[in-house]
N, C-alpha and C positions, 0 to 999 in steps of 0.2 A: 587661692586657698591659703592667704597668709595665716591665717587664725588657727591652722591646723601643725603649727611647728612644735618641735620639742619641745622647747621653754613654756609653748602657751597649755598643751598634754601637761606637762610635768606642775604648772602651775593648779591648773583644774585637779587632777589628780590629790595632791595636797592640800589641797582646798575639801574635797568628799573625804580624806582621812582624816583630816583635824576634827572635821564635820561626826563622820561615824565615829570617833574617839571620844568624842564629847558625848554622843548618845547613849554610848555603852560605858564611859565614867555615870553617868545619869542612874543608870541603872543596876549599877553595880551600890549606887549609894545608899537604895533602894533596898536590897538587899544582897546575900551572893548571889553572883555571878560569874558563870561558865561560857569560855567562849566558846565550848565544844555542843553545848544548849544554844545558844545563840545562831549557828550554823544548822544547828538539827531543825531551825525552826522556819517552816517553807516561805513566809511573811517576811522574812527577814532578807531572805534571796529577792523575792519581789522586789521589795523597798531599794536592794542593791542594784537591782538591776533596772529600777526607774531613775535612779542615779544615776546611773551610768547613761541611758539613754538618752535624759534631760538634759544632761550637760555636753555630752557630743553634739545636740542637736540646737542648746545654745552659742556654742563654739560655733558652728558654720555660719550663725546667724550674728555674729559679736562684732563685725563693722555696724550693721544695721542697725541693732540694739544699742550700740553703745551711741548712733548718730540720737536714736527716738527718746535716751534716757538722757542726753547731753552730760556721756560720762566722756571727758576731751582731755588733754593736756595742755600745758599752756600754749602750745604753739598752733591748735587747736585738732592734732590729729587724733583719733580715738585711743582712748590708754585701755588697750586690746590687752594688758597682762594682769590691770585691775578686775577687768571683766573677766577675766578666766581664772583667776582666785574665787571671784566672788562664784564665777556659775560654780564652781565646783562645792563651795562651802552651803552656798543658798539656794543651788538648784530648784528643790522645788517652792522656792517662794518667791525666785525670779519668774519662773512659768506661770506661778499664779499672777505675780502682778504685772506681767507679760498679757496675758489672754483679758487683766482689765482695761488697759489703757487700748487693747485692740475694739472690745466692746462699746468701751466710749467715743472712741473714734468712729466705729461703725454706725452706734445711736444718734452721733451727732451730725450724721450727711443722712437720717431718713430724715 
């Protein structure tokens, strides 16, 4: 469980708040915005806690991932602290392109 150290938490972590900071600048630009509205609103918990879920569940997966996405350093080991900034900022759009590269894998051995 190297994947699951402090540094690589602390990196994901920061990665989902830069992430939700960006959303709720978005929408504040939009117009006011409350972040007392924002919390009242039950979608919002959802959304946070599929974050939260996707990225833990990319983190136990982030040697594997990072071998199928040939994200390495130079000396060819996995850069395990890129991939944990990144699940945490891109969560759910590494899952999505996570589940196609599995599907094209899977279409291409029927």
């Amino acid at each position: 469980m190297d994947t699951l150290t402090i540094k690589y938490i602390a990196l994901a972590t920061l990665g989902m708040a830069l992430h939700i900071i960006m959303k709720i600048q978005n929408r504040s630009a939009k117009g006011k915005f409350s972040l007392k509205t924002f919390f009242k609103d039950k979608l919002n918990w959802v959304r946070i806690g599929l974050a939260i879920i996707s990225t833990v569940a990319l983190m136990l997966m982030a040697e594997d991932l990072s071998d199928i996405f040939g994200i390495t350093l130079k000396d060819g080991s996995p850069a395990i602290s890129l991939f944990a900034f990144g699940a945490g900022y891109l969560n759910h759009s590494l899952v999505r392109n996570i589940l196609k590269v599995f599907k094209k894998k899977v279409s291409n051995v029927e």
